[in-house]
C-alpha positions as CSV (number, residue, x, y, z in Angstrom):
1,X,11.4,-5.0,-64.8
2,X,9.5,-7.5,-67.6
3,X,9.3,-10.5,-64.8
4,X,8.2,-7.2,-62.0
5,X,5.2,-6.0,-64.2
6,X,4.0,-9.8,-65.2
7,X,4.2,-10.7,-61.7
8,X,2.1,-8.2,-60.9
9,X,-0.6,-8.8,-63.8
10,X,-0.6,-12.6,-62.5
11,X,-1.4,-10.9,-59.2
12,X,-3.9,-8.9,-60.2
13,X,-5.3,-11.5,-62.2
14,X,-5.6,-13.8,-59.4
15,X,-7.2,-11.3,-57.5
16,X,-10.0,-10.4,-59.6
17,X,-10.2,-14.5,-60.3
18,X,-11.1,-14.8,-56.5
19,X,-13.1,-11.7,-56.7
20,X,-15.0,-13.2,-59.1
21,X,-15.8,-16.2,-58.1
22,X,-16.7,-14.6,-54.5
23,X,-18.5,-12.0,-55.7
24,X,-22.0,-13.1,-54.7
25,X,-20.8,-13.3,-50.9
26,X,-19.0,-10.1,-51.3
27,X,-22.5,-8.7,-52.4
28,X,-24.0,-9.9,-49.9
29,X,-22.0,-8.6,-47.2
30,X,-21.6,-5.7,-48.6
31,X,-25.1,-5.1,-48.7
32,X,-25.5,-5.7,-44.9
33,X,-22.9,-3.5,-44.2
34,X,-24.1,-0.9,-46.0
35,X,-27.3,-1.4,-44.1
36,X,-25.6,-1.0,-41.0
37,X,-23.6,2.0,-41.9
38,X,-26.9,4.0,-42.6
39,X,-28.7,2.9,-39.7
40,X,-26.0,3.1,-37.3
41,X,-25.1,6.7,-38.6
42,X,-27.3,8.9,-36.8
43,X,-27.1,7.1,-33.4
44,X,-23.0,7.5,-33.4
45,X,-23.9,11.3,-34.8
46,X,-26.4,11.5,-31.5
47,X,-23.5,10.3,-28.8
48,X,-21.0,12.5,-30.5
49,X,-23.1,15.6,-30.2
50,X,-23.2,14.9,-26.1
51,X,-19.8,14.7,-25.7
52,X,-18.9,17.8,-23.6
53,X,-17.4,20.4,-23.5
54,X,-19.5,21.1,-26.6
55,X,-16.8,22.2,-29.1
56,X,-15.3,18.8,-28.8
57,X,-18.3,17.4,-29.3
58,X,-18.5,19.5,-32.6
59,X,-15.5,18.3,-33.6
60,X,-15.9,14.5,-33.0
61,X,-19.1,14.9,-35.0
62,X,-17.5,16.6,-38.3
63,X,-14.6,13.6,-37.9
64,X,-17.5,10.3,-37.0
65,X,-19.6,11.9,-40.2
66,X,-16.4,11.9,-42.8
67,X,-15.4,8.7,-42.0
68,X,-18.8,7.2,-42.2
69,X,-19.1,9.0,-45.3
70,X,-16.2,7.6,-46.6
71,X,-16.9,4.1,-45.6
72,X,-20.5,4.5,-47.2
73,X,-18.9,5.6,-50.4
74,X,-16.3,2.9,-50.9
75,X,-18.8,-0.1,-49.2
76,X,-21.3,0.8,-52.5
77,X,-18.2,1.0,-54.7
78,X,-17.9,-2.6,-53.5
79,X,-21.2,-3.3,-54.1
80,X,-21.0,-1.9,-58.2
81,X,-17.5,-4.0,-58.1
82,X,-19.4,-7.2,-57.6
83,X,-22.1,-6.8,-59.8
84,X,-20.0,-6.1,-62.9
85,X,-18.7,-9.4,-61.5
86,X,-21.6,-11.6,-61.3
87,X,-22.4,-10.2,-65.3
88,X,-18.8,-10.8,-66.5
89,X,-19.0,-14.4,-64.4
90,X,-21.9,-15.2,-65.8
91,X,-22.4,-13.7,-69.5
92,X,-18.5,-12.9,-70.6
93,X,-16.8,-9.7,-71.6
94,X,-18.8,-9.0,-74.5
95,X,-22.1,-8.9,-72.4
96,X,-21.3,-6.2,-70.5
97,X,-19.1,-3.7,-71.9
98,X,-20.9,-2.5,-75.0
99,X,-23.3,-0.2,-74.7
100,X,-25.8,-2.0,-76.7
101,X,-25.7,-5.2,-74.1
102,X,-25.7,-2.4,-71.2
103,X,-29.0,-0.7,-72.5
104,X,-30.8,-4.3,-73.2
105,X,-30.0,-5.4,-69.8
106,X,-31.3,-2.2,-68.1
107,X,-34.4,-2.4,-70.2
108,X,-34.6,-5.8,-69.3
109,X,-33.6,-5.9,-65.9
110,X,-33.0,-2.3,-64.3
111,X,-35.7,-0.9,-64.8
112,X,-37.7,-3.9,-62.3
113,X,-35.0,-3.6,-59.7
114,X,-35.9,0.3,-59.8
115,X,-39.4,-0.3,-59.2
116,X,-38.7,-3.1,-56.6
117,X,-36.8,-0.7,-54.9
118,X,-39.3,2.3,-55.2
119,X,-41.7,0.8,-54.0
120,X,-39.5,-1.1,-50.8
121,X,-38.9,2.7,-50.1
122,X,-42.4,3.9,-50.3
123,X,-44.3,0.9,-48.8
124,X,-41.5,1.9,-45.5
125,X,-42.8,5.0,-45.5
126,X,-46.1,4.4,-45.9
127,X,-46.0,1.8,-42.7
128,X,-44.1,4.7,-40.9
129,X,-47.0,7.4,-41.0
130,X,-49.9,4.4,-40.6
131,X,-48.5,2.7,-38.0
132,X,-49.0,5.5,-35.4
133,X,-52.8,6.0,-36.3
134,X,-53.4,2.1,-36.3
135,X,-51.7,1.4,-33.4
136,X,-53.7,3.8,-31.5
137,X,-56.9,2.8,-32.6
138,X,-56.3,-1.1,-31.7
139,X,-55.3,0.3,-28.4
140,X,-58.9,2.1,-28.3
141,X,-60.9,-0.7,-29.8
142,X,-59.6,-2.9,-27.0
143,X,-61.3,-0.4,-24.3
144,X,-57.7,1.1,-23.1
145,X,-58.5,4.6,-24.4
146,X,-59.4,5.8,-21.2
147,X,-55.7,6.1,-19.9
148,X,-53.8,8.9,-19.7
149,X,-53.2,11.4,-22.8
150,X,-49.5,11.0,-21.9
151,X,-49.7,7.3,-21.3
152,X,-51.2,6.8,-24.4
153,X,-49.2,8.8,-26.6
154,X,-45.6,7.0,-24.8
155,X,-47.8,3.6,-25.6
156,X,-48.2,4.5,-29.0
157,X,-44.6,5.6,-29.6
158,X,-43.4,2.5,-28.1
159,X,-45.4,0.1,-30.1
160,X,-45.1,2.3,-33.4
161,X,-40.9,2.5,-33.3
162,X,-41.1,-1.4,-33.0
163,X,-43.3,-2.3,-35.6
164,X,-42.0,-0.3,-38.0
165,X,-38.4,-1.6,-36.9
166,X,-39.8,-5.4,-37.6
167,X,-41.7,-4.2,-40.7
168,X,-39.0,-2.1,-42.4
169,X,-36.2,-5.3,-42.2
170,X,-39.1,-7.6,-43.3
171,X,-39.2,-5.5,-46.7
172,X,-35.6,-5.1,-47.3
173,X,-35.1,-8.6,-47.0
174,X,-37.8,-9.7,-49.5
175,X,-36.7,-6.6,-51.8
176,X,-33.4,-8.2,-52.0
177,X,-34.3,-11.4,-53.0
178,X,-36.6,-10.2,-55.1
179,X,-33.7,-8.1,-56.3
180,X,-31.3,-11.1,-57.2
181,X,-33.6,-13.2,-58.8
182,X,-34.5,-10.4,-61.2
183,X,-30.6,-10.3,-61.9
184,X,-30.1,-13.9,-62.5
185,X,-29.4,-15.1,-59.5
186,X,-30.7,-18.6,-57.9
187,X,-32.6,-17.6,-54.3
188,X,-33.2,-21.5,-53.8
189,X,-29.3,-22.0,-52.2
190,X,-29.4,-18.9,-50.2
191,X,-32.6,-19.7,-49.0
192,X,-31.2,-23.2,-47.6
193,X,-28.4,-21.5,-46.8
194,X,-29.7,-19.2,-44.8
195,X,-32.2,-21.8,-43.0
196,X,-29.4,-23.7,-41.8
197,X,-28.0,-20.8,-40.9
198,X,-30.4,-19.4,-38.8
199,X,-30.8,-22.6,-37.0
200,X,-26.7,-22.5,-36.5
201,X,-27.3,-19.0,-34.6
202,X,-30.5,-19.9,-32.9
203,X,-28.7,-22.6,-30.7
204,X,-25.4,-20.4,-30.5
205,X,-27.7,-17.3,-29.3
206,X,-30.1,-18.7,-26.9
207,X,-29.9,-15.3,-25.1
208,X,-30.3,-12.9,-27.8
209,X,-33.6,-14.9,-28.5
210,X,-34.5,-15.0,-24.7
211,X,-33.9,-11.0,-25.2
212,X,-35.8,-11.0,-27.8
213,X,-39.1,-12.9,-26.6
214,X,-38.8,-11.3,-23.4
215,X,-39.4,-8.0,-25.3
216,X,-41.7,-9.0,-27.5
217,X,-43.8,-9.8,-24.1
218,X,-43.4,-6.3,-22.5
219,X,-44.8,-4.4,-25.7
220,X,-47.4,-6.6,-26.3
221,X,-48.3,-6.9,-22.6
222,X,-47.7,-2.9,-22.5
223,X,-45.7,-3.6,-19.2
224,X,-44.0,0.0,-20.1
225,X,-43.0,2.4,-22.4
226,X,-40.7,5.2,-23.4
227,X,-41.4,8.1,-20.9
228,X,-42.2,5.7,-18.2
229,X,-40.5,5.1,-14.8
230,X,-39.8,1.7,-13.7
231,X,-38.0,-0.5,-11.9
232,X,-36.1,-3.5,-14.0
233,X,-33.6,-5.9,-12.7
234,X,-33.1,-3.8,-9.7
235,X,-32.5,-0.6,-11.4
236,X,-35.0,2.2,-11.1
237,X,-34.9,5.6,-13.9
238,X,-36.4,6.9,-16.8
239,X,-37.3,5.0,-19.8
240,X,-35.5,6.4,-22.4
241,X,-35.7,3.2,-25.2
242,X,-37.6,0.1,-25.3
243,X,-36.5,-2.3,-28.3
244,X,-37.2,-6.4,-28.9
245,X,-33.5,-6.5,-27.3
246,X,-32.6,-4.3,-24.7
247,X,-34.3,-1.6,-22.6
248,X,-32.7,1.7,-22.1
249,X,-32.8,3.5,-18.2
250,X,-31.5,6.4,-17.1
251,X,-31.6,6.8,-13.7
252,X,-31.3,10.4,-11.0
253,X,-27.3,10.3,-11.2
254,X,-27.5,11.0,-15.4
255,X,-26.3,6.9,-15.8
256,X,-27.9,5.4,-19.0
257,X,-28.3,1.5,-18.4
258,X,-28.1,-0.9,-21.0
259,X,-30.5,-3.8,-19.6
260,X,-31.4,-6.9,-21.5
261,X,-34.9,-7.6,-21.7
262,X,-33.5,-11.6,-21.2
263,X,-32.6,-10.5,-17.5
264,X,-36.0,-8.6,-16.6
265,X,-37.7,-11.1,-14.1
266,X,-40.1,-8.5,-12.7
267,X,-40.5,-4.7,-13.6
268,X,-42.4,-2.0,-11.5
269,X,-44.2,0.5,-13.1
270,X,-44.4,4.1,-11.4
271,X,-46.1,5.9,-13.6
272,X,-48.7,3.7,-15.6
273,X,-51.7,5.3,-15.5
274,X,-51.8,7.2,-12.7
275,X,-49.4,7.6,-9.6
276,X,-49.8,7.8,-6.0
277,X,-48.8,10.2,-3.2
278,X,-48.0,8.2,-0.3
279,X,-46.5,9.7,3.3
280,X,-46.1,8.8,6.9
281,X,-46.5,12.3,8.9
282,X,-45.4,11.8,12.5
283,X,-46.5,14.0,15.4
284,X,-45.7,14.2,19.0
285,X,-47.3,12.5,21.4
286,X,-48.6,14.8,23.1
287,X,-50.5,16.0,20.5
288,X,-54.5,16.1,20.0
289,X,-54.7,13.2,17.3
290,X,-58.2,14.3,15.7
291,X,-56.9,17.7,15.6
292,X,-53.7,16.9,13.4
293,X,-55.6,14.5,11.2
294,X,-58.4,17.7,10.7
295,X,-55.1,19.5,9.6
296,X,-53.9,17.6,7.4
297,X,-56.9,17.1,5.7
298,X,-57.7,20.6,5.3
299,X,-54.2,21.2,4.1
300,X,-54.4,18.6,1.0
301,X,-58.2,20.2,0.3
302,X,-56.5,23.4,0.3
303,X,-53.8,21.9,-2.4
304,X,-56.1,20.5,-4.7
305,X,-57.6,23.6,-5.1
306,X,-54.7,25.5,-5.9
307,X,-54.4,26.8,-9.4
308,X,-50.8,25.6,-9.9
309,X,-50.7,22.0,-7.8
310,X,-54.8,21.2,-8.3
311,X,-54.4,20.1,-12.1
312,X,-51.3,17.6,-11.2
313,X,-53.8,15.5,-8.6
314,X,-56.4,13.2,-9.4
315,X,-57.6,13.6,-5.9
316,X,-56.7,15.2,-2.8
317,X,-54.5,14.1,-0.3
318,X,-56.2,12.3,3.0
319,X,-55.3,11.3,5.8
320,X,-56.2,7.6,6.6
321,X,-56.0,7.4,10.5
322,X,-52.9,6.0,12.8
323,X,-50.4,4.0,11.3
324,X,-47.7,3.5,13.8
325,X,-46.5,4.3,17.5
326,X,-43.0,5.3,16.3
327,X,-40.1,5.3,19.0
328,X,-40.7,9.4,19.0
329,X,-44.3,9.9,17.7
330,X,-47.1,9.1,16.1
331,X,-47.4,8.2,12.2
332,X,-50.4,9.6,10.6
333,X,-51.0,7.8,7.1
334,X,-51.9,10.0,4.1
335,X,-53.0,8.7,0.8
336,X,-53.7,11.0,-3.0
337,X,-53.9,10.2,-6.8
338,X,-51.9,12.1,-8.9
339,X,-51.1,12.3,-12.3
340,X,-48.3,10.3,-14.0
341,X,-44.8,11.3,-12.7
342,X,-46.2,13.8,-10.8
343,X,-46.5,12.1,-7.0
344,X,-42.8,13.7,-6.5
345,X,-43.3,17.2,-7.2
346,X,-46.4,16.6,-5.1
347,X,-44.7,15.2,-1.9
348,X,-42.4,17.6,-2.0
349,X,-44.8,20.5,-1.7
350,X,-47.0,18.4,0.7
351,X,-44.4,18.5,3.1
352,X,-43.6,22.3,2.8
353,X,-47.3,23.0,3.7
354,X,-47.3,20.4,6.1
355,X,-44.3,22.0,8.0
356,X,-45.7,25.3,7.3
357,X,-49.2,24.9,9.0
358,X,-47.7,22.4,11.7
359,X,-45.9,25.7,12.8
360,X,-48.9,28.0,12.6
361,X,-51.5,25.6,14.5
362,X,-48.4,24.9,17.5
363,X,-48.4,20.9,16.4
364,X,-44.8,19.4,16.9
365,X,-42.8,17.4,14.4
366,X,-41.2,14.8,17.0
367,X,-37.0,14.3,16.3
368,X,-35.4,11.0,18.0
369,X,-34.8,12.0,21.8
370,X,-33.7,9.7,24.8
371,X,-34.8,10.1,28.8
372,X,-32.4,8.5,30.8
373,X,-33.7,7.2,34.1
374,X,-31.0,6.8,37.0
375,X,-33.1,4.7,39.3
376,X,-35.1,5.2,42.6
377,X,-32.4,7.1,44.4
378,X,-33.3,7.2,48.2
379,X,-29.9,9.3,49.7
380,X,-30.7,13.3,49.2
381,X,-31.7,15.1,45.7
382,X,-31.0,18.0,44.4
383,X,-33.5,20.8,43.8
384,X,-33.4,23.0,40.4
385,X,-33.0,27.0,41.6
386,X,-35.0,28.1,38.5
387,X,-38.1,24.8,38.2
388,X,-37.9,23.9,41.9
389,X,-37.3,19.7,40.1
390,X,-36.0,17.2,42.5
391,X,-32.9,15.7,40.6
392,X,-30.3,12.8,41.5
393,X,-27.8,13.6,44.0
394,X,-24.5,14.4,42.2
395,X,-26.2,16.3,39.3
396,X,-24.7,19.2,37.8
397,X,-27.3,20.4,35.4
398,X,-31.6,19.9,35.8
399,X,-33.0,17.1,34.0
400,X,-36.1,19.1,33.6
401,X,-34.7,22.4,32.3
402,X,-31.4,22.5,32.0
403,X,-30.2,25.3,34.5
404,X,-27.0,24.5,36.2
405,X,-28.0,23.0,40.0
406,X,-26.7,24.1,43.5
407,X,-25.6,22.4,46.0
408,X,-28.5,22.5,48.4
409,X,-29.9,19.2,49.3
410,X,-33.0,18.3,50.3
411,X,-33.3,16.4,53.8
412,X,-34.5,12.9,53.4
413,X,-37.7,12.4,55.2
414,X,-37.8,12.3,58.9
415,X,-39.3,8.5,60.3
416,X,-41.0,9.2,63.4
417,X,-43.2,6.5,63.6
418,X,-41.1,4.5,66.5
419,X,-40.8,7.7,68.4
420,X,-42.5,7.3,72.0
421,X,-44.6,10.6,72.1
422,X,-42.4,12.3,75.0
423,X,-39.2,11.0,73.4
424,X,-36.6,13.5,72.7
425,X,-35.9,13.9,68.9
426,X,-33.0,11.8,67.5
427,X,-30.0,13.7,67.1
């Protein structure tokens, strides 16, 4: 039992030795742990609550919140771990565990890192409600104020969540150092350090910094924003996230894609600004052309006037002439401005009027349809009972109307030209 509890105290011993003498690193990464643990919280928290049924998703969210709890809670226990290391390392037992050496150093020391960290937290939140405001007037001053209210305000949310990302790891990085130097630790190494370091991940993660530069570009170049609808790397959705690395779509189906903004070569915009209403309405042929184009016309007039549907445009749908001789009909181009996101709630209710008044004013929609043509047949035809139509010999039903045929034939015509006047008829 003697040799069982000294082994252990060696153990120990040897443990807390390498503790000890890795307790900077273990601070360190600690620290960035911790920082990931609080920023990560609330986006797990988020996909837990839309796991459904909805119960499950209540319990997953009580189980991810404990254990993050718990990790959060031992993590800074870590972090107090190696602190009273670095102090024993550096100043020996007698420095740290009387109270009189414990209320020097705080006077000294504590109190600084108190302030450094008060006023990291408060400079954050200070950038976090001026950001918004200054974005939005740099946006004005540069004569883009005249957009959209809603444009704007996605622009401004956009730009805002960035900079204030960017900003906020800026100040905890310089609070930190700022932070061990006041302790007693030498910056100048992990400065180096951390230079060759970043050049070390720079060549190993050439993509995550093509990501990155690519969205630097589409904020500052306001190529879109959260809210928008776009078309990136051959995706189309809903923006639901824009971020320096990756940009967020979720498209009709409910899918959320993950794109890199690496990977974005060219991305189509559907709703910067303003939208567009943009249709092909066919007609029959045998329709009066000026007359449909007169409908449609008076039908988008007749739209934007509309209490409901008259706010939504930015001007009234028109038709711009002929487009096309389709296989069936005729394609009559219309053009309208609408506003943002709004040119599919407004083809869809173009159409239904369109149908609507097509019906009323006797204009027909054409459908795909095929005449088939059996050649000049010069034996006998048959003639239709009900439309009096010649039709091939050996039909059964009228090509004309449809009625089932007879079998009366009509006589081929009679060639009398080489008759002699007094010749008997040929037999």
């Amino acid at each position: 039992m003697l040799f069982q509890a000294q082994g252990e105290t060696t153990a120990m011993v040897a443990a807390w030795h390498w503790f000890s003498t890795n307790s900077l690193w273990i601070l360190m990464g600690s620290a960035a742990a911790l920082a990931v643990l609080i920023y990560g919280r609330p986006r797990l928290l988020s996909r837990a609550d839309r796991v459904k049924p909805a119960s499950r998703g209540q319990r997953l969210h009580q189980a991810c919140d404990t254990i993050l709890a718990t990790f959060i809670i031992l993590v800074i226990g870590v972090i107090a771990t190696a602190a009273i290391a670095i102090t024993l390392e550096r100043e020996g037992p007698q420095g740290i565990i009387t109270p009189e050496s414990i209320s020097s150093w705080f006077m000294a020391h504590g109190l600084l890192v108190l302030v450094i960290v008060a006023i990291a937290y408060l400079l954050h939140r200070l950038l976090r409600t001026i950001t918004p405001g200054l974005v939005k007037s740099s946006i004005v001053a540069r004569g883009r104020g005249r957009k959209a209210r809603e444009d704007l305000a996605r622009r401004v949310q956009t730009l805002s969540s960035a900079l204030t990302t960017i900003f906020g790891i800026v100040i905890t990085i310089a609070a930190i150092f700022m932070i061990l130097s006041e302790v007693g630790v030498d910056v100048t190494p992990l400065l180096a350090t951390a230079g060759v370091a970043g050049i070390a991940v720079g060549l190993g993660a050439q993509s995550l910094i093509k990501d990155m530069i690519g969205g630097l570009f589409i904020l500052m170049e306001d190529q879109y924003n959260k809210g928008d609808v776009v078309k990136v790397a051959g995706i189309a959705g809903l923006v639901e996230d824009v971020t320096l690395k990756r940009t967020v779509l979720r498209d009709l189906d409910g899918i959320v894609h993950s794109i890199p903004n690496g990977e974005i070569t060219t991305a189509s915009n559907y709703t910067k600004e303003y939208s567009r209403l943009h249709l092909d309405i066919p007609v029959a042929y045998g329709e009066d052309i000026d007359h449909c184009i007169a409908v449609i016309n008076r039908v988008g007039e007749d739209m934007a006037k509309d209490p409901v549907w008259g706010p939504k445009l930015r001007s009234a749908p028109q038709s711009l002439g002929v487009n096309n001789f389709g296989s069936s009909g005729i394609d009559i181009k219309v053009l309208g401005d609408t506003k943002p996101m709004m040119q599919w709630d407004v083809m869809r209710e173009f159409r239904r009027r369109i149908k609507r008044v097509f019906d009323q004013e006797g204009i027909e929609i054409p459908w795909p349809h095929v005449k088939l043509y059996h050649g000049d047949d010069k034996g006998t035809k048959t003639l239709c009972p009900v439309c009096q139509h010649s039709n091939a010999a050996g039909s059964l039903f009228c090509c004309q109307c449809g009625a089932a045929l007879t079998q009366a034939r009509e006589a081929p015509p009679q060639d009398t030209a080489s008759d002699p006047p007094d010749s008997p008829p040929r037999v």
